[in-house]
C-alpha positions in Angstrom: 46.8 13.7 13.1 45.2 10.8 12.0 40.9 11.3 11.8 38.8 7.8 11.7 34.6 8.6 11.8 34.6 7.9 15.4 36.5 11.4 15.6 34.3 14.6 16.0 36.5 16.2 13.6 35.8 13.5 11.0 32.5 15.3 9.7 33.2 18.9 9.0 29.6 20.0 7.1 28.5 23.0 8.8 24.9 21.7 8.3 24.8 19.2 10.7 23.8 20.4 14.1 20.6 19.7 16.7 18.2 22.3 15.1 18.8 20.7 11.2 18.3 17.5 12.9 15.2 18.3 14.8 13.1 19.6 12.2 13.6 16.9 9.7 12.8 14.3 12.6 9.5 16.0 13.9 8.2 15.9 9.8 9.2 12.7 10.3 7.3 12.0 13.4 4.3 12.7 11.6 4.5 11.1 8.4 6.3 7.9 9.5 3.1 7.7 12.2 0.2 8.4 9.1 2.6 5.9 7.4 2.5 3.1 9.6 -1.2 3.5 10.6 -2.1 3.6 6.8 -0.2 0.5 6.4 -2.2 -1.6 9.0 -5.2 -0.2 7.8 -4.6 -1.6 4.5 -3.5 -4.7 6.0 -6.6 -5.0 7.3 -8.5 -4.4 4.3 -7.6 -7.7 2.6 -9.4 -9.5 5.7 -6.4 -11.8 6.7 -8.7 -13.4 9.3 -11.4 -14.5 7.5 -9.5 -17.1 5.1 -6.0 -18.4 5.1 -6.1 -17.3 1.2 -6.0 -14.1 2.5 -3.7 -13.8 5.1 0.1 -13.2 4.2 1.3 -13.2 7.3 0.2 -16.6 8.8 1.7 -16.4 11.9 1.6 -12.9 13.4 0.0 -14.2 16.2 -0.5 -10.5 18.5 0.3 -8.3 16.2 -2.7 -8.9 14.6 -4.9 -8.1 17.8 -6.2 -4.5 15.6 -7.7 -6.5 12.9 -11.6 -5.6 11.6 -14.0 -7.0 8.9 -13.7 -4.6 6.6 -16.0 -1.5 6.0 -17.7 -0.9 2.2 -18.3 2.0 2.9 -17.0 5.0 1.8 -16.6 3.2 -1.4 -12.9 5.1 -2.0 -11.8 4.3 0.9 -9.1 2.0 0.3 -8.5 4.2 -2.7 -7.6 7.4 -0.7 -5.7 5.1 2.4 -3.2 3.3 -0.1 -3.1 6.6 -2.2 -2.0 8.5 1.3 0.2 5.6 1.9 2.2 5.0 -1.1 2.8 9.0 -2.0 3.6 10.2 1.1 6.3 7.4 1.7 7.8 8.6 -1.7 7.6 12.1 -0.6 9.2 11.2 2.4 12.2 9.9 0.6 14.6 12.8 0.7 13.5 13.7 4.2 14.5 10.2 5.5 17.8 10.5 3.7 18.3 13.6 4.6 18.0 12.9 8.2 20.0 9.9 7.9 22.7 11.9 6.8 22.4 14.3 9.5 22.9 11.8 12.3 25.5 9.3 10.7 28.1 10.5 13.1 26.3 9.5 15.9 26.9 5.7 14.0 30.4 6.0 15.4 30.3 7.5 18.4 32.6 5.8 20.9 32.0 4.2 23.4 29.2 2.3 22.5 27.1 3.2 25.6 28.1 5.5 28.6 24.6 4.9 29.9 21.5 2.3 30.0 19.6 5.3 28.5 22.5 6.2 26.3 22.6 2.4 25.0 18.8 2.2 24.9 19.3 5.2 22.4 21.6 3.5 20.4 20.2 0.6 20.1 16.9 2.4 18.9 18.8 4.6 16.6 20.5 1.2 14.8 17.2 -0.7 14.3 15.4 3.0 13.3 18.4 3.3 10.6 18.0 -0.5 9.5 14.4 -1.0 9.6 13.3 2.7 8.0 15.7 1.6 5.0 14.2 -1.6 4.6 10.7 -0.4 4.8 11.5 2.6 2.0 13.4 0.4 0.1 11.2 -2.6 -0.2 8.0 -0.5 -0.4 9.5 1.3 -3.4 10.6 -1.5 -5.3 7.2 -3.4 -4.5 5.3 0.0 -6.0 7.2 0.0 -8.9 8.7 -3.7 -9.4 4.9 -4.6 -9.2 5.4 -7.9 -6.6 9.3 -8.0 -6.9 8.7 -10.2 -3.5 6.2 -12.8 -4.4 4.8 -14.8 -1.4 7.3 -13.0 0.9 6.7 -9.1 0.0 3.4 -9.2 2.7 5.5 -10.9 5.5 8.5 -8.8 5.0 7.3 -5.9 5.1 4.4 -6.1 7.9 7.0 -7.6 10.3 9.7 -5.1 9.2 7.2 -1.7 9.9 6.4 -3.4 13.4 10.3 -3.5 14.6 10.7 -0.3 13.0 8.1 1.3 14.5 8.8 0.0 17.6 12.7 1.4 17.4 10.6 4.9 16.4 8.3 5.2 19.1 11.8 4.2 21.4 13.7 6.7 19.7 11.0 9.4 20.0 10.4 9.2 23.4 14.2 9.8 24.1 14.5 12.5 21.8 11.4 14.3 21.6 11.6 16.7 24.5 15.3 17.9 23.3 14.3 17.9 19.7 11.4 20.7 20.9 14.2 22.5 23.2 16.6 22.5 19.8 13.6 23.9 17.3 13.3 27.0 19.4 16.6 28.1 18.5 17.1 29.8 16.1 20.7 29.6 15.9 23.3 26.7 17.4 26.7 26.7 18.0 27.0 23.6 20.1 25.8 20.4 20.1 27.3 16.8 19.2 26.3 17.1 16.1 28.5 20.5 15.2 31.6 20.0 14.0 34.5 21.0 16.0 36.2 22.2 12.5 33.7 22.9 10.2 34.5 23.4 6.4 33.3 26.5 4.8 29.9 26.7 4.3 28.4 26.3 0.6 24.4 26.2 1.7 23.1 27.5 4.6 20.6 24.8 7.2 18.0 26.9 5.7 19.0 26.4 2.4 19.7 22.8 2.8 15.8 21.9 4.3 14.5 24.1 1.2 16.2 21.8 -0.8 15.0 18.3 1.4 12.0 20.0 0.9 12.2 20.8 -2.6 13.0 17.0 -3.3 10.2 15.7 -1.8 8.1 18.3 -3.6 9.2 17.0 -7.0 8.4 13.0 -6.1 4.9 14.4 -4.7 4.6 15.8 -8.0 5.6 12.9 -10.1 3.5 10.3 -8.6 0.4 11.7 -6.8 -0.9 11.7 -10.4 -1.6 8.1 -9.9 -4.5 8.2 -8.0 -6.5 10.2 -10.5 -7.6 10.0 -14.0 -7.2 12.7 -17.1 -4.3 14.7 -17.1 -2.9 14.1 -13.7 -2.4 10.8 -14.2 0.4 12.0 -17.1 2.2 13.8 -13.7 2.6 10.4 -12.8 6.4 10.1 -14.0 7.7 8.2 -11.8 4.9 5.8 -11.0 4.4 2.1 -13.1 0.6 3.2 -14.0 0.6 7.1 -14.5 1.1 8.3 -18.0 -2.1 8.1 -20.4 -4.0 5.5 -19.8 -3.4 2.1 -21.8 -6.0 2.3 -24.5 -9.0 4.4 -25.5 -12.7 3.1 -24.6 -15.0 2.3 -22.5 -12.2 -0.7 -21.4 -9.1 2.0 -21.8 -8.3 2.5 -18.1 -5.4 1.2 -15.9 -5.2 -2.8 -15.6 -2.7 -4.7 -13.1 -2.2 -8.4 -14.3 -3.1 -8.2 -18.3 -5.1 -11.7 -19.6 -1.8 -12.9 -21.0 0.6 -12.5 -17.8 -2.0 -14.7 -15.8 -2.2 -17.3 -18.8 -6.1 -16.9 -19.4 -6.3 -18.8 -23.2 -9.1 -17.3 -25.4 -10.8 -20.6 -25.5 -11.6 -21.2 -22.0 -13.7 -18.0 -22.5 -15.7 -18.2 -25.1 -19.8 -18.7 -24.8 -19.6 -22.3 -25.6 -16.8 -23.3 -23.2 -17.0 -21.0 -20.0 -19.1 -21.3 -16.9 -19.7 -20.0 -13.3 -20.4 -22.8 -11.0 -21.8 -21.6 -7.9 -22.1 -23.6 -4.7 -24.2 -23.4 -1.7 -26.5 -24.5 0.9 -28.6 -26.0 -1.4 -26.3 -27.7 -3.9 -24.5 -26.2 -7.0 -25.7 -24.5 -9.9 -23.5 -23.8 -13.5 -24.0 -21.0 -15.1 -23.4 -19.4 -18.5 -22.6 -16.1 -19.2 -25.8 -15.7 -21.2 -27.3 -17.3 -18.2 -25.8 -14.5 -15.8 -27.1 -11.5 -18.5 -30.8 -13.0 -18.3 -30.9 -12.6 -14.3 -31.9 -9.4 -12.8 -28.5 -7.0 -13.5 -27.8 -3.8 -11.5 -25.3 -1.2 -11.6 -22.5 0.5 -9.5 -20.1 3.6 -10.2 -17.0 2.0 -8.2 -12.8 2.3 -8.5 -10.5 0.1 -8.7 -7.5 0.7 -6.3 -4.3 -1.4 -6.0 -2.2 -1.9 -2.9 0.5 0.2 -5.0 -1.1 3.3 -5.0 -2.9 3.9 -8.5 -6.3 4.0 -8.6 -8.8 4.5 -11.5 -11.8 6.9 -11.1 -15.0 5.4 -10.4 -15.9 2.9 -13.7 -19.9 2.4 -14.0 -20.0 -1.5 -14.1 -23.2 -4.2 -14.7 -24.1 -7.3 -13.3 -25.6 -9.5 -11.3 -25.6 -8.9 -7.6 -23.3 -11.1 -5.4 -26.3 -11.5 -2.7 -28.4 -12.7 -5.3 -25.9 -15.2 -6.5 -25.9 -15.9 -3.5 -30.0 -16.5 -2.8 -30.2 -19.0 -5.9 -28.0 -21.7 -4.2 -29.9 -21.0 -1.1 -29.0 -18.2 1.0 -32.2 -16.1 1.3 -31.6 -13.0 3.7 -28.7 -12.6 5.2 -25.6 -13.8 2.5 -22.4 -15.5 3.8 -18.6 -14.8 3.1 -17.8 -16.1 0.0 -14.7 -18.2 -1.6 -13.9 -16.9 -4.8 -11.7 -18.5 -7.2 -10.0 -17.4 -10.6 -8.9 -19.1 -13.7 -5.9 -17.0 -13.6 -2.7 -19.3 -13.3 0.3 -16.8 -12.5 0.3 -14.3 -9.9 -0.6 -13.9 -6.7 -4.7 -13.9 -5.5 -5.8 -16.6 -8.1 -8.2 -17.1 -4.6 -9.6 -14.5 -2.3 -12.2 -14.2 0.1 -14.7 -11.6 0.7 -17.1 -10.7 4.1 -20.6 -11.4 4.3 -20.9 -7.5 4.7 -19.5 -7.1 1.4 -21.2 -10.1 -0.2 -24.8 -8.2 1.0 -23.7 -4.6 0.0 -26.1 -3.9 -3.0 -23.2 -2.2 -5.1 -21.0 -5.4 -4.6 -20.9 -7.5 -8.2 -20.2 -10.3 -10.6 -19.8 -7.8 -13.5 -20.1 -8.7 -17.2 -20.0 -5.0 -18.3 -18.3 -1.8 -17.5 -19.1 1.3 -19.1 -21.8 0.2 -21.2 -19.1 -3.0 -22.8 -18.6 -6.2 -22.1 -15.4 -6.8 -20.3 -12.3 -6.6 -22.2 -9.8 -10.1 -21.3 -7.4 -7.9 -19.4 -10.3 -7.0 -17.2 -12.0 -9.9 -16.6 -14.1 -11.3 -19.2 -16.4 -13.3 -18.9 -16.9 -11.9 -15.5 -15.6 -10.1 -12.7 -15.9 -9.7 -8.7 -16.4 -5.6 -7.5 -16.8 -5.3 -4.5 -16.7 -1.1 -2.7 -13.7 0.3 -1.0 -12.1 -3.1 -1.3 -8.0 -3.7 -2.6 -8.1 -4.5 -6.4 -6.5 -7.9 -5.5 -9.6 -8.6 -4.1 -11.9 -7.6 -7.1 -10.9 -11.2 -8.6 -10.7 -11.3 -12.2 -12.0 -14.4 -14.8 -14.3 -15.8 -12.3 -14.9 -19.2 -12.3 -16.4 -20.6 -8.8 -18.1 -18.9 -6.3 -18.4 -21.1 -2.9 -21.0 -19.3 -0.2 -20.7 -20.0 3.2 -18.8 -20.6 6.0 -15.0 -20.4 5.0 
């Protein structure tokens, strides 16, 4: 007899089978749900509304309806959201395979649709499978390809977690109720997942999920590490920025963009030739770095945290207050949002954008110091934008022009 996959007896694995399936689609449930809601909560974090610098996704028209000026406060908060985000869609890895795996026969199931609900299902199940290996896959590469997408990596991906999300909410009304019904048994000899024929058993379903599971355990364990500094970071295996850090002293933690990659030349940095200009309601004013160290400087104990997971500890950085930048070109009181640009030449964000709330926090900064040091080039020198809980994109390095008001 000739077997083709649309044939139950095509897929003989005694490990496929509705209770296998239903476990490793309720962990999915919840982590593809903290997934996607992580996601649009970093989304909103770079403040796509407020500039079109910002905003990666130009047209997204109504799927930008949940959109909110971003919070400073807690200052790690974008640390611990993109942290959540970027390990626990590693961890998830195996799981999604795994269940992948588990349902392929259902790929070739013929006919197509003996139902509307039946072809609803498929239909789900086909964008679920395309869209959740597009999301992995170009989130992975992204993480450690650092901007293998440029200019398209933003779009992609935030139109690519709506559909799938979409096909997942579909799919998980359908199946939901049976997957419950199938996890209460603990033993199943029918289903159309069993196979008609099995082959003889090497691992038991048991066996199998303790290995999904001990999968995802090791990629937890090889790039959590990222997030922290010391010796977790060395955990970090599998992640671009864990190992030690890159250099010992006060300037020796992780760095995205290095001075060289975004073609910063020594000489445009020096005393003689670099200034700020900074323009406001009341005109413009230019700056010297020796200029910015005689104003009134201030300290704040913030991270840095990058949109692919890694974060540095807090760093104690000095300098001068963006609101009070912000007062000598005539913005007493209540400080605008405020155009930021960069003399950084490659890459992406040589322009960002930041709120008036995080213009007015008190711990937001032009710093010239961290750690008791002036700035190294790779980060920043002559001077750098912090700014709390904010994506590290945004904390624009080599600052040359700050523009307050309306944007």
């Amino acid at each position: 007899m000739t077997w083709s996959p649309s044939s139950p007896g095509f897929w003989r694995s005694p490990v496929r089978g509705p209770w296998f399936t239903s476990v490793l689609g309720v962990v999915l449930l919840g982590g593809i749900t903290v997934l996607f809601v992580t996601g649009l909560v970093s989304y909103a974090a770079y403040n796509p509304n407020l500039s079109p610098v910002n905003d990666k996704t130009p047209d997204k028209g109504l799927l930008g309806f949940y959109l909110f000026s971003w919070p400073t406060d807690p200052h790690w908060l974008y640390r611990l959201n993109q942290g959540v985000h970027v390990t626990l869609g590693v961890t998830l890895i195996p799981v999604l395979l795994a269940k992948l795996w588990s349902v392929v026969p259902k790929l070739f199931t013929l006919p197509p649709a003996r139902s509307l609900t039946h072809a609803l299902e498929r239909l789900s199940l086909l964008l679920l499978v395309g869209g959740g290996l597009f999301e992995f896959v170009t989130g992975v590469l992204n993480v450690q390809l650092d901007y293998v997408f440029p200019g398209s990596f933003y779009p992609l991906h935030f139109y690519g977690a709506w559909v799938f999300f979409a096909a997942f909410v579909a799919h998980a009304v359908l199946k939901t109720p049976a997957a419950l019904r199938n996890l209460r048994r603990l033993r199943e000899e029918q289903g159309e997942l069993v196979s008609p024929r099995p082959a003889a058993p090497t691992v038991s379903r048991r066996g199998a999920l303790w290995l999904v599971g001990g999968g995802s355990l090791l990629l937890f364990a090889t790039t959590a590490g990222q997030s922290f500094d010391g010796p977790l970071r060395r955990t970090a295996l599998l992640a671009p920025h864990g190992g030690p850090d890159p250099a010992d002293g006060p300037n020796g933690f992780q760095i995205n963009k290095t001075a060289a990659y975004a073609g910063i030349a020594a000489a445009e940095t020096s005393e003689d030739a670099w200034r700020l200009t900074v323009t406001g309601r009341t005109g413009t004013v230019r700056l010297s770095r020796g200029d910015l160290a005689r104003l009134p400087l201030h300290s704040s104990s913030l991270p840095i945290a990058c949109v692919e997971g890694w974060s540095t500890s807090d760093q104690w950085w000095r300098g001068v207050r963006l609101r009070d930048l912000a007062a000598l070109v005539g913005h007493d009181g209540d400080p605008p949002d405020v155009f930021v640009e960069s003399l950084q030449r490659h890459g992406s964000f040589r322009r960002a954008a930041l709120r008036a709330n995080q213009v007015a926090d008190p711990r937001s900064l032009l710093a010239l110091y961290v750690n008791g040091e002036d700035l190294s080039p790779d980060h920043g020198y002559p001077a750098r934008i912090i700014v709390p809980a904010a994506p590290g994109v945004l904390n624009t390095k080599w600052v040359a022009r700050l523009t307050f008001g309306d944007l």
